[in-house]
C-alpha positions in Angstrom: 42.4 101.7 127.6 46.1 101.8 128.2 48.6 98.8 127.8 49.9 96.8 130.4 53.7 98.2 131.1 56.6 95.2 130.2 59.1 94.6 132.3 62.2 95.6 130.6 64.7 92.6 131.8 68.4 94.5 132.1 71.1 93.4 130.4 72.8 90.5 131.6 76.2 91.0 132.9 79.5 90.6 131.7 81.6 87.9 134.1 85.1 88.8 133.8 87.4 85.4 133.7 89.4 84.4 136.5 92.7 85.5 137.0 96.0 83.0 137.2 97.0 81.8 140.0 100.3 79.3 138.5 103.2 81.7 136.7 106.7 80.8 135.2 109.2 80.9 137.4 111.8 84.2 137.1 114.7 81.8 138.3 114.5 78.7 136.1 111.8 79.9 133.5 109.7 76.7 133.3 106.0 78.2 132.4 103.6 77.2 135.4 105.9 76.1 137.7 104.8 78.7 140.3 102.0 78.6 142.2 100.7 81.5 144.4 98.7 80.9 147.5 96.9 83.2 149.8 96.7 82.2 153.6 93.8 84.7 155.2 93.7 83.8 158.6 97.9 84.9 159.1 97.6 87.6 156.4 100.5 85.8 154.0 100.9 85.4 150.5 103.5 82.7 149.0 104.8 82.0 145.4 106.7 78.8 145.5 108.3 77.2 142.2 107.7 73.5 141.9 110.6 72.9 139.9 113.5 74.8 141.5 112.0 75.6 145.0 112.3 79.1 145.4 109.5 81.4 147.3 108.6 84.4 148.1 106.6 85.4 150.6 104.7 88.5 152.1 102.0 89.9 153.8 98.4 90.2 151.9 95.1 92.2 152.7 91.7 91.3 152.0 92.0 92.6 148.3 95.2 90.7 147.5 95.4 88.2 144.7 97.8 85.9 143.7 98.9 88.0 140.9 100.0 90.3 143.1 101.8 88.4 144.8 103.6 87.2 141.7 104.5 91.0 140.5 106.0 91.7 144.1 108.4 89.0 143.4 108.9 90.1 140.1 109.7 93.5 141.3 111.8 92.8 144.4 114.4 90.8 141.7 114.5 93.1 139.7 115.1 95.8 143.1 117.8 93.0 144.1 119.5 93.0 140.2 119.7 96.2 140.1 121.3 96.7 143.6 124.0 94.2 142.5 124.4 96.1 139.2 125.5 99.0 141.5 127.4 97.8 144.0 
């Protein structure tokens, strides 16, 4: 007589950790000072620094994160620096 098949369980999967949603601030460089939030319903991001007050804002999709939002503001100073550099 044959043996009863075992169900092979798969392997349990790996849960990636959560990405950051508080940064240092470009402007006054105080680690965790900026906080990214993501408004759905109007389709806007915003990185505002609790230290020195500056944001940025700009306009998310469904597979934005706040990361994202931080590295746009990242890149658009260093667009603006380099403008200035220029001119």
């Amino acid at each position: 007589m044959g043996k009863r098949k075992s169900k092979a369980k798969p392997p349990p999967k790996k849960r990636l950790g959560k990405l950051d949603t508080v940064f240092s601030c470009p402007f006054c460089n105080h680690g965790s000072s900026v906080e990214c939030k993501i408004d759905m319903k109007n389709l806007i991001g915003e990185a505002v620094c609790r230290i020195c007050q500056e944001s940025y804002s700009t306009t998310v999709n469904a597979l934005t994160e706040p990361i994202d939002i931080y590295s746009e503001w990242i890149d658009e100073c260093e667009r603006v620096n380099t403008l200035d550099d220029e001119a």
